[in-house]
C-alpha positions in Angstrom: 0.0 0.0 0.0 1.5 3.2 -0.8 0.7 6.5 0.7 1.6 9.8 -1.2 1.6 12.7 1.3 1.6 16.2 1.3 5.2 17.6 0.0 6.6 21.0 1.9 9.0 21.4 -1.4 7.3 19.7 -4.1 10.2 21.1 -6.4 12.2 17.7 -4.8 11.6 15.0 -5.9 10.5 12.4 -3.4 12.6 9.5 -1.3 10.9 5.9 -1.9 10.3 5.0 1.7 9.0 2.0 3.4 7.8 0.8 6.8 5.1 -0.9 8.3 2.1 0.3 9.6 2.6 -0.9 12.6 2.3 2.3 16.1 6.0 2.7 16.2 6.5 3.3 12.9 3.7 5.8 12.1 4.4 7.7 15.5 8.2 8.0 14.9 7.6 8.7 10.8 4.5 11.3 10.9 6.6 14.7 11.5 8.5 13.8 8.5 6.1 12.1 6.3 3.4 14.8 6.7 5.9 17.9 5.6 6.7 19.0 9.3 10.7 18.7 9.7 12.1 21.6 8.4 14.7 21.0 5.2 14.2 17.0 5.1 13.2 15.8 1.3 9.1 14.9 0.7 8.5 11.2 1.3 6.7 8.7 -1.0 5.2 5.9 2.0 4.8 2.2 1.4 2.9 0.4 4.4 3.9 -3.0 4.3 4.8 -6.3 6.4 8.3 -6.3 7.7 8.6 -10.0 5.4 8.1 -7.4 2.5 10.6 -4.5 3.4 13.1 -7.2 3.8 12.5 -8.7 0.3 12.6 -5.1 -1.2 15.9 -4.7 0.7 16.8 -7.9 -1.1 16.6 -6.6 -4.2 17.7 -3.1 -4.2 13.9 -1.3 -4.3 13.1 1.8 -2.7 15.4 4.5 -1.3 14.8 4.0 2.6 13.4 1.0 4.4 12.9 -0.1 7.8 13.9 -3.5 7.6 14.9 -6.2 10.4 18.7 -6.1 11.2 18.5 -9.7 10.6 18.9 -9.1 7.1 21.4 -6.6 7.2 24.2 -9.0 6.1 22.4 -9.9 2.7 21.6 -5.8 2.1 24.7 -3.3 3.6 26.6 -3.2 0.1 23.8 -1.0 -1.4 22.3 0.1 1.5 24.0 2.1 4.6 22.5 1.9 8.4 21.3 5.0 9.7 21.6 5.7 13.7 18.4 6.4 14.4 14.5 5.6 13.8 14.6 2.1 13.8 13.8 -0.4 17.4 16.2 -1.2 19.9 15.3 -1.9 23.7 14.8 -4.4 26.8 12.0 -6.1 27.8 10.3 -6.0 24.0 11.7 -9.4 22.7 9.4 -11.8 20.4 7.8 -14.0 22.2 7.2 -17.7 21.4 3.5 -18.7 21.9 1.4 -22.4 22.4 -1.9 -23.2 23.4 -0.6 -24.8 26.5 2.3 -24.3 29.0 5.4 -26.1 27.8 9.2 -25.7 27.6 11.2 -25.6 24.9 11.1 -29.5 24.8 8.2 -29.9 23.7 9.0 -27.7 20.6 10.3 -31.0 18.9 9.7 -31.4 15.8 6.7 -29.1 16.2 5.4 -26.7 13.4 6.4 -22.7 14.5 4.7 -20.0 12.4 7.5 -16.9 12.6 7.0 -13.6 10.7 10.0 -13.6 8.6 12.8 -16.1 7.9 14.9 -13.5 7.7 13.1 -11.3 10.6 15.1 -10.6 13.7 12.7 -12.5 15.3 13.3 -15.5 14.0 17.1 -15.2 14.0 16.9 -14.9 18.0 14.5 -17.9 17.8 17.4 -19.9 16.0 19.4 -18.7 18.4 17.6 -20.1 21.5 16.1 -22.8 20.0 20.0 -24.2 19.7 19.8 -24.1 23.2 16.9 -24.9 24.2 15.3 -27.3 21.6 16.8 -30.9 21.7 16.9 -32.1 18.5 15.2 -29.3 16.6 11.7 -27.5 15.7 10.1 -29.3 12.6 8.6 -27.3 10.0 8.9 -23.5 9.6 6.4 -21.6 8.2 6.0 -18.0 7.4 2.8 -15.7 7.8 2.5 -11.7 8.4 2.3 -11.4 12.1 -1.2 -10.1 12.5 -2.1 -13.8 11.8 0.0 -15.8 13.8 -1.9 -15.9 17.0 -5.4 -16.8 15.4 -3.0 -19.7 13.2 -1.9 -21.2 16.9 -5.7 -20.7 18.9 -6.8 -22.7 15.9 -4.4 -25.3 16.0 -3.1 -24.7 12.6 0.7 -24.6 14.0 1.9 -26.0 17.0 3.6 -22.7 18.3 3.9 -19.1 16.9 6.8 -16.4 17.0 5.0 -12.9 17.8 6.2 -10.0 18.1 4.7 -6.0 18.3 1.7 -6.1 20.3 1.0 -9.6 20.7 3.2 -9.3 23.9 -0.2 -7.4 25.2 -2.8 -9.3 23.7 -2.0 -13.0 23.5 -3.7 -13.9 26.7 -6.7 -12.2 24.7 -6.3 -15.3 22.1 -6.2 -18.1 25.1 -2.5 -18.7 24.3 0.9 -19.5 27.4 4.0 -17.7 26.5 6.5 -20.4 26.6 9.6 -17.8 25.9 10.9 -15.0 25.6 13.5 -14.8 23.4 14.1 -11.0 24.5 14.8 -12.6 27.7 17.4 -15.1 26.4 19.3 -12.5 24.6 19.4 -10.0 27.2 20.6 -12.6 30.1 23.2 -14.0 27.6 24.6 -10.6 26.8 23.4 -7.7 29.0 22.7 -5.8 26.0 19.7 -4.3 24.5 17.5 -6.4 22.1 18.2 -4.9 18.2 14.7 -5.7 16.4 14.3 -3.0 13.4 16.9 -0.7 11.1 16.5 2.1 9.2 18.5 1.7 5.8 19.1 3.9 3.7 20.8 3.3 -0.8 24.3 4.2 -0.1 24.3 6.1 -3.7 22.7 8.8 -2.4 26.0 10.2 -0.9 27.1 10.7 2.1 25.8 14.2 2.3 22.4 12.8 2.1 22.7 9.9 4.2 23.2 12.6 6.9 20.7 14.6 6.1 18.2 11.5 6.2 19.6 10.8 9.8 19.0 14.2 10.8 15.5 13.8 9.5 14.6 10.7 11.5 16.3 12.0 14.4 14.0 15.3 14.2 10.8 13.5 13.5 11.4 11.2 16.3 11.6 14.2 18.4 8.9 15.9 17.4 6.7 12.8 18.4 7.9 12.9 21.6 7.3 16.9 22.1 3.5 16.4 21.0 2.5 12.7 21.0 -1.4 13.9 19.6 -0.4 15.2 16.6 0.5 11.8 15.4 -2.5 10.3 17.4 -4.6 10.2 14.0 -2.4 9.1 11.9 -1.4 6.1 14.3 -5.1 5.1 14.4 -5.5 5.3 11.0 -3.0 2.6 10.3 -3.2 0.4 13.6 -5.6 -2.2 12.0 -8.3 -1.6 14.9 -5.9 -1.8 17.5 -7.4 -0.4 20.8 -5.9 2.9 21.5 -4.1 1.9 24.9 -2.3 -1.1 23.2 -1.2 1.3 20.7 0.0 3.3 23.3 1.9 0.9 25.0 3.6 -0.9 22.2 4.8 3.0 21.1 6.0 3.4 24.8 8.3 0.1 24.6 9.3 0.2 21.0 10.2 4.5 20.7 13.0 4.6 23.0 16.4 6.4 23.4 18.0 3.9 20.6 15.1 4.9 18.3 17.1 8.8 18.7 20.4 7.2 18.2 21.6 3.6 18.4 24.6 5.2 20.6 27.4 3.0 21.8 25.4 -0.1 23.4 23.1 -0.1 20.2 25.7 -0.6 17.9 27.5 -3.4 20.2 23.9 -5.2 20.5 23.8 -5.1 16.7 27.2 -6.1 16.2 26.8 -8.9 18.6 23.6 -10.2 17.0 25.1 -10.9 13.6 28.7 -11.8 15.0 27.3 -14.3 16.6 24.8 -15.7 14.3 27.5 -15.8 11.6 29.3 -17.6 14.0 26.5 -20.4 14.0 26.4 -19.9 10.4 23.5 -18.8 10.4 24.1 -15.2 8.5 27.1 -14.5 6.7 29.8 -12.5 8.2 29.8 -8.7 8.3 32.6 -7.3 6.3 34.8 -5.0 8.7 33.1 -1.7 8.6 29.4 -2.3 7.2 28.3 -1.2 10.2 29.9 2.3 10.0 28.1 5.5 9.1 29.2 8.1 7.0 
């Protein structure tokens, strides 16, 4: 779905900009993508599933995306991480969900819906489930998120990978959280948990790249200095989310990392894919991807 919104200099042509409708997103994005941070270039919006951003990442489409920094390895030649507007934090990890109380044993050979296989997500679920799941998980299947915990009350799957708001409204569904993979990462490493990046096409120069920071950095701001002014636009896009769980997933997802990654967001990042590459289950960073201009 793709948005067109109002321009402030409609002489520029606009950035090709993707992220998903999901609170966070719209809260931190609506200063800029509504015309309201002073100097930063018009925005053409796509809305879409974070399984989708990281495909168009994939294959070189669109000029900005807020992907998950599980794919980063596959995308950092064409595209450059920015430092800011993306979702870092503690205590907001995906959750792993079943109709019953269990432990990771019982994950055996059992059927997990995740949102993305190359979702953040699912890359700390690889992670723990090497841990935690003798023998291994059977069958992976991918769905957007929004279905996930309907796919598990039904019996479809034997257990679901959620992440967003589903931390506040699983018990709604009947469903046990069996882990927290959140948890896991932040007891093996004491760092924050990296979920979602802001990228940006390293052709557009250095200069620009900066500029785009400074613009996600400002609209971030400017959410925080009048949360209403974005309250519509959150709503609008929130797929009839009630407005206190809207609330509270933009209270655990817009953080200080979302303002800059800072020096613990960029070791939490760096120790993510080090050590997934590690397990071979990314490939290996070349030495500076990671750097800004």
């Amino acid at each position: 779905m793709s948005e067109r919104l109002p321009e402030r200099n409609s002489g520029e042509e606009p950035l090709g900009i993707a992220y998903s409708p999901c609170p966070n997103d719209t809260f931190v994005f609506h200063a800029w993508a509504h015309g309201l941070v002073p100097g930063a270039p018009p925005l053409d919006v796509t809305f879409a599933d974070i399984d989708v951003t990281n495909g168009m990442a994939e294959r070189g489409e669109l000029d900005v995306l807020k992907v998950s920094y599980a794919v980063l390895p596959w995308v950092l030649d064409e595209y450059a991480l920015l430092p800011c507007g993306g979702a870092l934090g503690r205590g907001c990890g995906p959750l792993v969900l079943t109709r019953e109380p269990g432990t990771g044993a019982d994950l055996r050979g059992a059927t997990v819906a995740v949102p993305s296989e190359r979702s953040t997500a699912y890359l700390l679920f690889r992670l723990w489930a090497a841990e935690k799941v003798p023998g291994g998980v059977g069958r992976i299947t991918v769905m957007p998120f929004h279905e996930i915990m309907p796919a598990v009350r039904d019996g479809k799957v034997d257990a679901g990978l959620v992440i967003h708001e589903a931390r506040f409204t699983y018990g709604g569904y009947g469903l046990h959280r069996l882990a927290d993979m959140g948890e896991h990462w932040e007891a093996a490493t004491g760092l924050p948990i990296p979920l979602g990046a802001i990228i940006a096409r390293r052709s557009l120069g250095a200069e620009r790249l900066r500029a785009l920071a400074g613009a996600a950095r400002a609209s971030v701001r400017m959410a925080w200095a009048d949360p209403e002014a974005s309250r519509g636009y959150v709503m609008e896009h929130a797929q009839e989310m009630d407005p206190a769980v809207a609330d509270r997933h933009i209270g655990l997802y817009v953080n200080e990392f979302t303002a800059d990654l800072g020096e613990s967001g960029y070791a939490a990042v760096r120790a993510l894919l080090t050590r997934a590459a590690e397990e071979g289950l990314v490939p290996p960073l070349a030495p500076g991807a990671l750097d800004f201009v």
